[in-house]
DRENPA-3360 file (N, C-alpha, C; in nm, 2 decimals, always signed):
BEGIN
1 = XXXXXXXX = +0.08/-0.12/+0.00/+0.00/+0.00/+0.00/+0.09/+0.13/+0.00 ~ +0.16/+0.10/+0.11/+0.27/+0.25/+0.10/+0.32/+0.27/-0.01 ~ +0.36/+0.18/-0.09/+0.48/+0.20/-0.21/+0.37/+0.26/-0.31 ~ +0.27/+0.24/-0.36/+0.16/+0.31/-0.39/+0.15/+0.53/-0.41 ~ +0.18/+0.51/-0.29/+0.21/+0.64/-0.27/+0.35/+0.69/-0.31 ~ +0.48/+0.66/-0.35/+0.62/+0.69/-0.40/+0.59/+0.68/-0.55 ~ +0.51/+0.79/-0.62/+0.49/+0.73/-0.78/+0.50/+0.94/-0.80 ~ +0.54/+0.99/-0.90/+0.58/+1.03/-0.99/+0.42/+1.15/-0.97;
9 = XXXXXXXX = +0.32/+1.07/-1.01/+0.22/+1.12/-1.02/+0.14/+1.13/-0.89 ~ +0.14/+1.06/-0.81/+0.12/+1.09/-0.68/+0.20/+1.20/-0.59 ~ +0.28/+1.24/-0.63/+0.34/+1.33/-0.60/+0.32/+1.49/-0.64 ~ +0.25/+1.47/-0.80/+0.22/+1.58/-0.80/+0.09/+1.61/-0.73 ~ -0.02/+1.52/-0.72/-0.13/+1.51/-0.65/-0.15/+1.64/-0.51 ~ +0.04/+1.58/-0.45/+0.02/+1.63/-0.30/+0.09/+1.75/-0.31 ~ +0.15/+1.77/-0.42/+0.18/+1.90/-0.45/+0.08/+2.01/-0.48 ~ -0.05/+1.97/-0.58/-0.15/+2.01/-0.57/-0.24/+2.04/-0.48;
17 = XXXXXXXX = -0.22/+1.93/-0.38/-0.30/+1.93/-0.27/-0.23/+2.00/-0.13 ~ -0.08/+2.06/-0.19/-0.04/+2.14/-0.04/-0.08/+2.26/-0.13 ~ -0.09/+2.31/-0.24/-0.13/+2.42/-0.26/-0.23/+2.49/-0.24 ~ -0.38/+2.37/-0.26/-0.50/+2.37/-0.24/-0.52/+2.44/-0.07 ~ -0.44/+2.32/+0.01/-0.48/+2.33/+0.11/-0.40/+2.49/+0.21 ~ -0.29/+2.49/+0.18/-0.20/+2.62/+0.19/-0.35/+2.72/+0.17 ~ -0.41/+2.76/+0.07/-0.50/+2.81/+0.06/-0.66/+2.83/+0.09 ~ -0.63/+2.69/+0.15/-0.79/+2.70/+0.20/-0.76/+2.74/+0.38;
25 = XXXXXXXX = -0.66/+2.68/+0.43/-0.61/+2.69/+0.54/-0.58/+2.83/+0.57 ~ -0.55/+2.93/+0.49/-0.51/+3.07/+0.56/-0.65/+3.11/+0.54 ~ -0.76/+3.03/+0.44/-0.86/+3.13/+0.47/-0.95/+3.06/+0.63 ~ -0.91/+2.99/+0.61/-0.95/+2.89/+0.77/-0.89/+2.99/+0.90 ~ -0.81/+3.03/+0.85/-0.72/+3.06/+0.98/-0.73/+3.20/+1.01 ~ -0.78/+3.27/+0.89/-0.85/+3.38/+0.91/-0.98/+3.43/+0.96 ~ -1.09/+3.29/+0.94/-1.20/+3.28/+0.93/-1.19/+3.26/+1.12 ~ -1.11/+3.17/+1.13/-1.08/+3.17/+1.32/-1.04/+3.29/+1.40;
33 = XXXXXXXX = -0.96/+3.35/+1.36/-0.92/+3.49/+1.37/-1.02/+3.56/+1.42 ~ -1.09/+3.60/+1.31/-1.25/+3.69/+1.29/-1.36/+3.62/+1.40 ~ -1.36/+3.49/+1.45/-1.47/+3.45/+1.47/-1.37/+3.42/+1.65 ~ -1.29/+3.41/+1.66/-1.22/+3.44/+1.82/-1.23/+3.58/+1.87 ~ -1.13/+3.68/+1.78/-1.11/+3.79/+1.82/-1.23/+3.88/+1.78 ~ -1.35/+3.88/+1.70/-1.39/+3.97/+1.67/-1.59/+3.93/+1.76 ~ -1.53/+3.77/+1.71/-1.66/+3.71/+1.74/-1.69/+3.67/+1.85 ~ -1.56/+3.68/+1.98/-1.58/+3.64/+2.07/-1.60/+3.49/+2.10;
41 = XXXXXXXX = -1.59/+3.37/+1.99/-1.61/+3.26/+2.01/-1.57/+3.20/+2.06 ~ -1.51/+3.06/+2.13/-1.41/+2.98/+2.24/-1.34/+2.94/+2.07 ~ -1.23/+2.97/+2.13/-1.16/+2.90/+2.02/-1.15/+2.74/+1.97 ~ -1.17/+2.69/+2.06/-1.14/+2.51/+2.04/-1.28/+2.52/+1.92 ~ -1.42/+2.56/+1.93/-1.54/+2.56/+1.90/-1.51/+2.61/+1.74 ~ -1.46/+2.79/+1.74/-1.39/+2.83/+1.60/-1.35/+2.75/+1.54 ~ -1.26/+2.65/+1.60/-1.14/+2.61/+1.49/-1.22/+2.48/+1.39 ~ -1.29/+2.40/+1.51/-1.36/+2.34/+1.42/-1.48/+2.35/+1.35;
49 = XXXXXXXX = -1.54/+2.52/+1.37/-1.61/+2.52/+1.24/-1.51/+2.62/+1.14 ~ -1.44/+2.66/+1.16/-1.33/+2.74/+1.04/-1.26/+2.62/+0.95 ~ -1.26/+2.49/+1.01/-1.20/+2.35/+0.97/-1.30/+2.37/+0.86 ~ -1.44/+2.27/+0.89/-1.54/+2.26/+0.81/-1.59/+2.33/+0.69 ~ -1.52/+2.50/+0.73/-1.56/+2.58/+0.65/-1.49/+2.56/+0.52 ~ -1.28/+2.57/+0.54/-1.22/+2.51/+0.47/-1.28/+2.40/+0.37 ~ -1.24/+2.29/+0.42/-1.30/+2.17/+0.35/-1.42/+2.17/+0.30 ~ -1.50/+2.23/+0.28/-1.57/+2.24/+0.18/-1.54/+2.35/+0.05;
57 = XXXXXXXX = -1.51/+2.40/+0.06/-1.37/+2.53/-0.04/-1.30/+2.37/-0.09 ~ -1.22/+2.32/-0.03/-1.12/+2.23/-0.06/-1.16/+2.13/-0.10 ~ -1.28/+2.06/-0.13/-1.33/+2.01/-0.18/-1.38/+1.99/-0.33 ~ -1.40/+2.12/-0.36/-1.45/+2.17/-0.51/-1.29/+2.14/-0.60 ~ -1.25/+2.16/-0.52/-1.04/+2.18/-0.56/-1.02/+2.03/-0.59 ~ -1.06/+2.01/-0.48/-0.96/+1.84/-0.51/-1.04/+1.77/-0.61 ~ -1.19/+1.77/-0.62/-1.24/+1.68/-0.75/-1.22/+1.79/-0.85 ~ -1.19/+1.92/-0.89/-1.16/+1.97/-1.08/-1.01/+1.96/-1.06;
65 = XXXXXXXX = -0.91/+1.99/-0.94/-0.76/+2.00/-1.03/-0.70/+1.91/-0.92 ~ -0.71/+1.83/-0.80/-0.63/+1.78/-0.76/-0.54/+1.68/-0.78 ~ -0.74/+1.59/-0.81/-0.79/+1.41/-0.82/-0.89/+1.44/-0.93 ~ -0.82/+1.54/-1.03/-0.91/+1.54/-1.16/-0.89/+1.39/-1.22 ~ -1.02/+1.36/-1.28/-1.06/+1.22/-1.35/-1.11/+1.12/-1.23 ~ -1.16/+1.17/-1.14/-1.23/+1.07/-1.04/-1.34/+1.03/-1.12 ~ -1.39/+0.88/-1.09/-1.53/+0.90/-1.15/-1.66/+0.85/-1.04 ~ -1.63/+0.92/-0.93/-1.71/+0.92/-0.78/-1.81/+1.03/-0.85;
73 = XXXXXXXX = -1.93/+1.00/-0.77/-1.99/+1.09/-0.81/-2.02/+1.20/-0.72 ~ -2.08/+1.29/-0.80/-2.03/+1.43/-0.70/-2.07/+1.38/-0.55 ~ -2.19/+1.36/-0.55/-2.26/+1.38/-0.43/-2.23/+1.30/-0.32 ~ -2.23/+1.14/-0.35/-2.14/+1.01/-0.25/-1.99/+1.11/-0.22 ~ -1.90/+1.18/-0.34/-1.77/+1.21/-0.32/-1.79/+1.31/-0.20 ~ -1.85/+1.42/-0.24/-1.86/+1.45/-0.11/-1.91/+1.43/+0.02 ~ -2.01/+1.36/+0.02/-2.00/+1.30/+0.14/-1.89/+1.23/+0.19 ~ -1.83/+1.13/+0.12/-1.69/+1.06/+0.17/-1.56/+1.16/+0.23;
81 = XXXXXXXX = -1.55/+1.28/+0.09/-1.51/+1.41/+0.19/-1.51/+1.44/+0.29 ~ -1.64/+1.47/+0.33/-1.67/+1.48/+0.43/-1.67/+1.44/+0.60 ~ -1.68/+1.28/+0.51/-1.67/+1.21/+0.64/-1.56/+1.19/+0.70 ~ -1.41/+1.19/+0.55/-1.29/+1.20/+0.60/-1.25/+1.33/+0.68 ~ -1.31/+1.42/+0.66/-1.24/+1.55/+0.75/-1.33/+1.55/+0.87 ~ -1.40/+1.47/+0.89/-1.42/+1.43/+1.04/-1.34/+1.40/+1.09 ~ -1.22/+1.29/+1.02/-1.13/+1.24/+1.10/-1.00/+1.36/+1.11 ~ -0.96/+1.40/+0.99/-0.89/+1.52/+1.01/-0.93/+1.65/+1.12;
89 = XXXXXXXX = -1.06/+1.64/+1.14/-1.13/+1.72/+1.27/-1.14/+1.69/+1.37 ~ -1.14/+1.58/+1.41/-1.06/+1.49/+1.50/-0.94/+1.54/+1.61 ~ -0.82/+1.47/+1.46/-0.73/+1.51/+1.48/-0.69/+1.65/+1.55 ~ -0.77/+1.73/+1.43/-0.73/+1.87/+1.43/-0.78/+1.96/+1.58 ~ -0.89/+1.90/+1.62/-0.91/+1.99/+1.74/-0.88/+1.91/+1.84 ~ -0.84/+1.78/+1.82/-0.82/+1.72/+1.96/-0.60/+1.75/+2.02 ~ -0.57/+1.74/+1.87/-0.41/+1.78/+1.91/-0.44/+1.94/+1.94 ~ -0.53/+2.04/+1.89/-0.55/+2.19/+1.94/-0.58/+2.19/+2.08;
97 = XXXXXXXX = -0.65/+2.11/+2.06/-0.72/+2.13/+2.27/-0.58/+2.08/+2.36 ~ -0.49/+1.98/+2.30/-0.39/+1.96/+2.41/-0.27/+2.05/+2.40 ~ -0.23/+2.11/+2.28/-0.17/+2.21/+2.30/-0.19/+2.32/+2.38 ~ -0.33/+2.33/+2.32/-0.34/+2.50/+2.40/-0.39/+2.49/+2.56 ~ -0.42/+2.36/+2.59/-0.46/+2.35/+2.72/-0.36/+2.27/+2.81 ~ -0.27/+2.22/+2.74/-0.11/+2.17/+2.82/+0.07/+2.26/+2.82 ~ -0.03/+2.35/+2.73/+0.12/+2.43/+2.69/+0.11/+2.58/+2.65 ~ +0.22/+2.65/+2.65/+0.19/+2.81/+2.66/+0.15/+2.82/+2.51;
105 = XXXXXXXX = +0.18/+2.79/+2.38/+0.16/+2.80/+2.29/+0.01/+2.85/+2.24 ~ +0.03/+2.95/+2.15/-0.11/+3.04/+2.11/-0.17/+2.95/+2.01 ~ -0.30/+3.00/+2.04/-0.39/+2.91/+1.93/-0.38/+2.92/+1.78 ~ -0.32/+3.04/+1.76/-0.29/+3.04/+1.63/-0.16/+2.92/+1.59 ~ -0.09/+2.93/+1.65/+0.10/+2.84/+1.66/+0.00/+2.73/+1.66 ~ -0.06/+2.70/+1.75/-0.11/+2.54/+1.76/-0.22/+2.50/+1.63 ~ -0.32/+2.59/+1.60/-0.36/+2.54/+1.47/-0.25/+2.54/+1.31 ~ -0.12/+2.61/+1.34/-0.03/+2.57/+1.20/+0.01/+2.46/+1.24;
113 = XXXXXXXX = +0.01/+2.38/+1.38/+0.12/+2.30/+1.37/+0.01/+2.17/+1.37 ~ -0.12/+2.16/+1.41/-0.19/+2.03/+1.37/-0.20/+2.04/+1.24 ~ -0.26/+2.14/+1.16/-0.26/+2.09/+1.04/-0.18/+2.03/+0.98 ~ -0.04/+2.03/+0.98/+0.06/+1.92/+0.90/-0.02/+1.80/+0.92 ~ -0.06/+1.75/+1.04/-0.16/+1.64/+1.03/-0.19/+1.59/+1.00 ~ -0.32/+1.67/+0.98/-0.47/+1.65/+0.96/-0.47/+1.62/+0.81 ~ -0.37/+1.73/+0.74/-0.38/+1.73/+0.63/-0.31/+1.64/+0.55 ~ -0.20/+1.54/+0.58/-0.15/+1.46/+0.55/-0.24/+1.36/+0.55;
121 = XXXXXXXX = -0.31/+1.32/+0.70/-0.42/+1.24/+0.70/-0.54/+1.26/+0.62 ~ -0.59/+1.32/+0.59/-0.70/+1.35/+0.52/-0.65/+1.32/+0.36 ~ -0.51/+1.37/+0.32/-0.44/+1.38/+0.15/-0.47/+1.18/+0.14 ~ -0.39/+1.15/+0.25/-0.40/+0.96/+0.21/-0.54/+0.91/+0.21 ~ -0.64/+0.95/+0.33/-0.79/+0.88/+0.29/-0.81/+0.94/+0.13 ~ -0.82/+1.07/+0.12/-0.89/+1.11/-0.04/-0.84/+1.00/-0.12 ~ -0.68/+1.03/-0.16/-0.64/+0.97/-0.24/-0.66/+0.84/-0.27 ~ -0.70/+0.76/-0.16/-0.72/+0.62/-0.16/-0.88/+0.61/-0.18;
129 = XXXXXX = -0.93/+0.65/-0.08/-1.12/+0.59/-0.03/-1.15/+0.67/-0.12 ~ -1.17/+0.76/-0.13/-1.25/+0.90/-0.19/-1.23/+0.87/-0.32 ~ -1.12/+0.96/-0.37/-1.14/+1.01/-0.50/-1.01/+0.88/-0.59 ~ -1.03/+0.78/-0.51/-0.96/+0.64/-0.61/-0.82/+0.67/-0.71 ~ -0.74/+0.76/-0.68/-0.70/+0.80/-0.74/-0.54/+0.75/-0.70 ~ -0.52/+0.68/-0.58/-0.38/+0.62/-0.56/-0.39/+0.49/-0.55;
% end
């Protein structure tokens, strides 16, 4: 299964998909921003709907230019999206809640540093379960 992933073309996949997500993520991280500092929200609560918010942005991305030629269909694909960034939301607020509640580190620092994660985790479900493409 691993060796699967060392190909040529899967590579550009995650190169696509750090760019996608590089970009859905600053608007995530802004969207947290606005909805902590402006909105007053608990941050643990922001981050996982500024997550949600992302991934669905990043979704439209990954079925036209990521994992172009899937042939999932829209609506199953997104759900299966979906369900995988559960698990990346998971991840993502459960390593946020222990940083920011076991260590000095600001919630901003702690949401760049889960997402390497989340989003590695989430790149291997797509590519495999989702959008069939590794």
């Amino acid at each position: 299964m691993l060796n699967r992933f060392f190909k040529r073309r899967v590579g550009w996949m995650l190169v696509r998909n750090t760019v996608v997500s590089t970009g859905v993520f600053l608007f995530g991280l802004l969207a947290l921003w606005v909805m902590v500092e402006q909105g007053g929200i608990n941050p643990t609560l922001a981050t996982g709907i500024s997550f949600l918010m992302a991934n669905s942005i990043h979704y439209i991305f990954g079925r036209t230019w990521i994992f172009k030629g899937t042939d999932r269909a829209v609506g199953s694909g997104y759900a299966i999206f979906l369900a995988n960034a559960l698990v990346g939301l998971a991840v993502t607020v459960s390593l946020f809640w222990l940083l920011t509640t076991y260590t000095p580190m600001h919630y901003l620092a702690a949401r760049v540093l889960v997402s390497v994660f989340a989003g590695l985790a989430m790149f291997a479900l797509n590519a495999t379960i989702n959008f069939r493409r590794v």
